[in-house]
N, C-alpha and C positions, 0 to 999 in steps of 0.2 A: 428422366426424373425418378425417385424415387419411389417405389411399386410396392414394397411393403417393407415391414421394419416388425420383427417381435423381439419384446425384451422379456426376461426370468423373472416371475411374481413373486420371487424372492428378493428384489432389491426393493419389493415397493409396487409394483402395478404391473399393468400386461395392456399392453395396448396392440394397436393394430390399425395403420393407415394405409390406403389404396388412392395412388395419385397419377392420371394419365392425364400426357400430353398428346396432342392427336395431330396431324401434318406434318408428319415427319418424315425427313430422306431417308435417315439410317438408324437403324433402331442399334445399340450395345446393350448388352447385359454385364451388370460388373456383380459380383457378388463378396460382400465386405463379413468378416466373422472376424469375433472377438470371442473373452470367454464368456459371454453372457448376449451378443448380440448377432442377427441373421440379417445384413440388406441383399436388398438386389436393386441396382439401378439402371435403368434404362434410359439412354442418356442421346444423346444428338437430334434432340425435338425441340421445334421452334416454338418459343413461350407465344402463344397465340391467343389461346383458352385454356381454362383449364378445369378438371371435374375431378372434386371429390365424390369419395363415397359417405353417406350423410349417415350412414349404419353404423359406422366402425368411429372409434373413440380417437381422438385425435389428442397429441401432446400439446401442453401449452406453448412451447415453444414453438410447433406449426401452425398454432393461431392466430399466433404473430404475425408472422409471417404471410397470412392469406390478406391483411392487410395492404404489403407491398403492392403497389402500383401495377396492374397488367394492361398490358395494349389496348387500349380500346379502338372501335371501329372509326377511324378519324380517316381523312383525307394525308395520307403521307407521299404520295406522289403529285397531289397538286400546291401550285402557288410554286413551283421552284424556284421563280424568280425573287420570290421573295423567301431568303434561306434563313434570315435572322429569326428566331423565335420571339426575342425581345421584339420585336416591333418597329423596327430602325424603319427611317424611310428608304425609298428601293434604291435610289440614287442620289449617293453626297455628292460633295466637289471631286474627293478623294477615288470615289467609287467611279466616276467620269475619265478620272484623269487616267485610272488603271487602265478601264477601258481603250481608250484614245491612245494607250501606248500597246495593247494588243493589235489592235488594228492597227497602227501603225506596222506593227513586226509583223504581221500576217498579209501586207501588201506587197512586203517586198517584193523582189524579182526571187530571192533566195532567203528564205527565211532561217534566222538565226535560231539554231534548236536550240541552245545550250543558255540564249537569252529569253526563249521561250519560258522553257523549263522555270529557269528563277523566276519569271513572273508569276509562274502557274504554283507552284508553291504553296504560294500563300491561299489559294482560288480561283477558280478562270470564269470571269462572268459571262452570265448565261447567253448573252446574246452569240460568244465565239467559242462558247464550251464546243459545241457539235465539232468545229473545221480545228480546234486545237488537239482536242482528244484524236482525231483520226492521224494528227501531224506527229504527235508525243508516241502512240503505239505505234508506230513505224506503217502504219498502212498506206499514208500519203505522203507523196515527196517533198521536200523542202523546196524545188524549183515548183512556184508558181506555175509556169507555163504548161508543166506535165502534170498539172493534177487532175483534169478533165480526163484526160486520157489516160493516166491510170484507174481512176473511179469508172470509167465505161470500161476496161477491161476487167478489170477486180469481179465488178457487179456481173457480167456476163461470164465469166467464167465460174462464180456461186452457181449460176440458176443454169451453165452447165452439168456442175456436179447434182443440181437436182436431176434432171431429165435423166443421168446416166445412174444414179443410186437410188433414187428415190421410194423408186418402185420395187428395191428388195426388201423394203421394209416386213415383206408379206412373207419372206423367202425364212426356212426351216433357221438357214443360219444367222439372220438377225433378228427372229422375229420377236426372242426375250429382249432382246435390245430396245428393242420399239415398243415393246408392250413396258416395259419400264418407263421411258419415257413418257409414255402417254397417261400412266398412272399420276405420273410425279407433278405433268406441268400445270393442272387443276390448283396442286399445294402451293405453287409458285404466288406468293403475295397472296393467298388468298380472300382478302380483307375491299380489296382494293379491285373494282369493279372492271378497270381498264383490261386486269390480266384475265378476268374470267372472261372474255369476249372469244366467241370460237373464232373470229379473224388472228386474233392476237395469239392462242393457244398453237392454231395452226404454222402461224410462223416459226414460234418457240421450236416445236417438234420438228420440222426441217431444220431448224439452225442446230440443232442437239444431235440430230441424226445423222444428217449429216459430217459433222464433226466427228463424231463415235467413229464413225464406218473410215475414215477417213487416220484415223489417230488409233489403231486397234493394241498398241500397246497397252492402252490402256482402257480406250473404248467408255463408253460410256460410265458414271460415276454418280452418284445421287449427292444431290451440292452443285454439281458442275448447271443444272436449271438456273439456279439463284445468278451467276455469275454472265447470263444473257441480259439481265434485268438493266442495270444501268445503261448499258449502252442503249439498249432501247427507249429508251425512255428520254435519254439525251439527243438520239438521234431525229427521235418525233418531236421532239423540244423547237425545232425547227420550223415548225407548219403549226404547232399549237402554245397559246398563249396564255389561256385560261383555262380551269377546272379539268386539269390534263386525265386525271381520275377516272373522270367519268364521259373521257372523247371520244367519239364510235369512229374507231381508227380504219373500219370499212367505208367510213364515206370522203376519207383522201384519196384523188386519185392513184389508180393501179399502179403506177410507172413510182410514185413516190412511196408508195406499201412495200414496193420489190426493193428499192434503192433502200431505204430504211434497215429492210430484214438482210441483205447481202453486206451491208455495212456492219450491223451490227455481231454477224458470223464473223466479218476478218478480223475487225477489232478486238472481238472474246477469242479466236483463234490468237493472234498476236500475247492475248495476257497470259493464254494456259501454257504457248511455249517456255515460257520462262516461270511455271510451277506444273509442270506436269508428272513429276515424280509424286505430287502430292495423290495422283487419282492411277497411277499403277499400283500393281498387285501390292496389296497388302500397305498399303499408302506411306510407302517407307519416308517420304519429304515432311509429311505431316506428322509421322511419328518424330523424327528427328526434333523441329522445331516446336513440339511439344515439349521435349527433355530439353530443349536449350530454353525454354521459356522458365521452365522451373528449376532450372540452373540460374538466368538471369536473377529471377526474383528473389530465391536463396541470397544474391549478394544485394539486393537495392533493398529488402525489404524484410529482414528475418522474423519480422515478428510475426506479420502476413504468413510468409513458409513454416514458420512454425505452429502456426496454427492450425495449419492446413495436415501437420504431419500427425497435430495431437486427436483431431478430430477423424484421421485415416482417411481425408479428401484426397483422393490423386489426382492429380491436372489434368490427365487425360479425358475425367471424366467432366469437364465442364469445356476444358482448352481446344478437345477435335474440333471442337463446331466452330470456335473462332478461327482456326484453322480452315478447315473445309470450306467455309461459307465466307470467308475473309470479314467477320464479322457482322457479314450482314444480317443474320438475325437477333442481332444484337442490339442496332441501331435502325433508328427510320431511315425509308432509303434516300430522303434529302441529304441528311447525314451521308450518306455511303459514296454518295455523288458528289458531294465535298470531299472528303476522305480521299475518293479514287482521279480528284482535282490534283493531290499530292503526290500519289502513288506514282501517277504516270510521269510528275515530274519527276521523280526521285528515281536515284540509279537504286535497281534491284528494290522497286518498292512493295512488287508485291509479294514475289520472293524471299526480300529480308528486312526491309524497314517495318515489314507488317509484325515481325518479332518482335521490335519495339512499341508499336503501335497499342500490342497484345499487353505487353506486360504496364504500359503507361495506362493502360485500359484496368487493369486489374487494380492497380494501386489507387487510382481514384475513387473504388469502392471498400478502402481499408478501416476504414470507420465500422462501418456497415458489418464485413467481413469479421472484424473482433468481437462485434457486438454477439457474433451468434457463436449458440454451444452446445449447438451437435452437428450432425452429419448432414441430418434430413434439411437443418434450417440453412446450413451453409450451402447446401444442392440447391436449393430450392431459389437462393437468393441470387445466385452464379450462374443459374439457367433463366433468370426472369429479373436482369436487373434495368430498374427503371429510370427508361432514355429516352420516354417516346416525348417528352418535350424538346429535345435537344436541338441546336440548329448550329448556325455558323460559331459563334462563341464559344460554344462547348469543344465540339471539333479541333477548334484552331488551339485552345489550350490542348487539350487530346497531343494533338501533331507536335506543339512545343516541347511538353514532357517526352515524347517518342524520339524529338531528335538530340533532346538534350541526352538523354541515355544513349543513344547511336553514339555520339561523341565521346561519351567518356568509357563506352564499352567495345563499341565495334571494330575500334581498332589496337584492343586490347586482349583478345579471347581469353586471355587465363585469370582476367580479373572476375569471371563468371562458371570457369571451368573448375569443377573439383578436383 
């Protein structure tokens, strides 16, 4: 976010603000100069909290702004069952019948992926989220009969690679690895009691460490914490019913803590294969899909892009994060859990419908976004915009706008290419 701003007492004033963001994976400094203006923005910090300094004079137009909406400490990991924000009740006729036709496809002898998928689309309710999600990431097989027996091999060969890696954490050449991760998984949800549990923290750090040791191409990445979250949480979704928030996931039996954390390793394994250019050197997948995201919106939105070009915001400087973190700092993680409902149905979803996802994401704050006229208010509003009411409805338009653009761009690249 942005760290300081001086302007010439020649056009009128001098001011001077001081704004940090604190929990962050990855700190950027961008540094913007005009003939009259100095910023520096430090940018890929999760709108959590936020501290000014009460010393220094602040613009009216960042007054504004301190108005905007910020997270407060709410329960956004429990009640999943209940995703609707509006208040719907938990189960219509509608919401039954969807149901009854999951399970119906999830009994087969041979279950049909590709009728899976279109069901899941829309949502996969929670009671068959856990066994669809592991069926969609490719980690459990379509034949019934061998899914036991993959899940007892999968599992056991995780808690292999613990007993055989585990313990280099300590060793000269992992040990920035691990001291990384151990910094990071504290920041992980920090709001949200469940993750600060040292059973839970504990898991995190072997599912990240191991993966790193394992993937050295590119090896550990800050962001890559955030992207354990869901599946966790979907996967305990399965033994907990109520106040998932605040469940002391130490008092499930051991057999079901392991099976949890080993699941949740293949599954985030399964989603990084298909974006792991995003967390190699010098994060060329992320940079790319940044410049396609401000290529897209050039063409859906010019008024948006030029705005952005008058006020000298560059995409990068708000866009990594949705990138990085697949928006999940962006959204509560009910949201994200919904969201990642679609993804997995979708071919290339997190790889490339998240493209559309980003830019359908941006335009829904285009109100908001013209309204401001500067730098500082447009950073400010693009790193802290307010969603923590959001639930199923919001989402599902979200995902309509995203595929409506798939459609009329994705298979078009030079309608967005200059």
């Amino acid at each position: 976010m942005t760290a300081c701003c001086f302007k010439d007492s020649k056009e009128g004033f001098v001011s001077f603000t001081l704004t940090w963001f604190t929990g962050s994976d990855k700190f950027e400094l961008f540094f913007r100069c005009s003939s009259s203006i100095i910023c520096i923005s430090i940018l890929n910090v999760p709108p959590y909290f936020f501290i000014s300094c009460p010393s220094v004079t602040v613009r009216s137009s960042l007054q504004k702004q301190q108005s905007l909406p910020v997270r407060p400490i709410i329960p956004l990991v429990a009640r999943i069952s209940d995703q609707n924000a509006s208040g719907a009740p938990p189960m219509t006729v509608r919401e039954k019948s969807r149901l009854d036709k999951f399970k119906q496809l999830l009994a087969s002898p041979n279950t049909d992926l590709e009728e899976l998928r279109k069901h899941s689309w829309s949502g996969i309710p929670r009671e068959v989220r856990p066994i669809t999600w592991r069926l969609l990431s490719g980690y459990l097989p379509a034949n019934k009969e061998r899914r036991e027996l993959v899940l007892k091999r999968k599992r056991e060969e995780y808690f292999g690679f613990i007993e055989q890696y585990y313990h280099s954490r300590t060793d000269e050449h992992y040990k920035d690895t691990y001291r990384q991760i151990h910094i990071d998984i504290p920041r992980t949800n920090p709001l949200i009691p469940l993750f600060q549990q040292p059973a839970v923290q504990e898991v995190f750090e072997r599912i990240l460490f191991i993966w790193a040791i394992r993937h050295p191409a590119s090896g550990y990445v800050q962001g890559i914490n955030d992207l354990v979250t869901p599946f966790f949480v979907v996967f305990l979704s399965e033994f907990v019913t109520e106040d998932m928030e605040n469940f002391e996931v130490a008092a499930l039996p051991l057999e079901t803590q392991r099976n949890i954390e080993a699941d949740s390793f293949w599954c985030m394994s399964k989603l990084l294969d298909g974006i792991q250019d995003n967390y190699t050197f010098a994060q060329p997948g992320i940079q790319n899909k940044v410049k396609a995201l401000e290529e897209l919106v050039s063409r859906i939105d010019e008024d948006v892009h030029n705005h952005f070009k008058k006020y000298e915001v560059e995409y990068l400087q708000f866009a990594f994060r949705w990138m990085n973190n697949l928006l999940m700092r962006e959204l509560p993680l009910r949201c994200t859990i919904r969201l990642w409902d679609t993804y997995q149905a979708e071919a290339e979803g997190f790889s490339h419908f998240h493209l559309y996802v980003c830019a359908a994401f941006l335009i829904e704050w285009r109100k908001e976004i013209l309204s401001m006229v500067d730098f500082q208010g447009l950073l400010m509003l693009l790193q802290n915009l307010p969603t923590i009411h959001w639930g199923n409805e919001e989402v599902g338009l979200l995902l309509a706008e995203a595929y409506r653009l798939k459609y009329m761009f994705a298979d078009a690249p030079s309608h967005y290419k200059r």
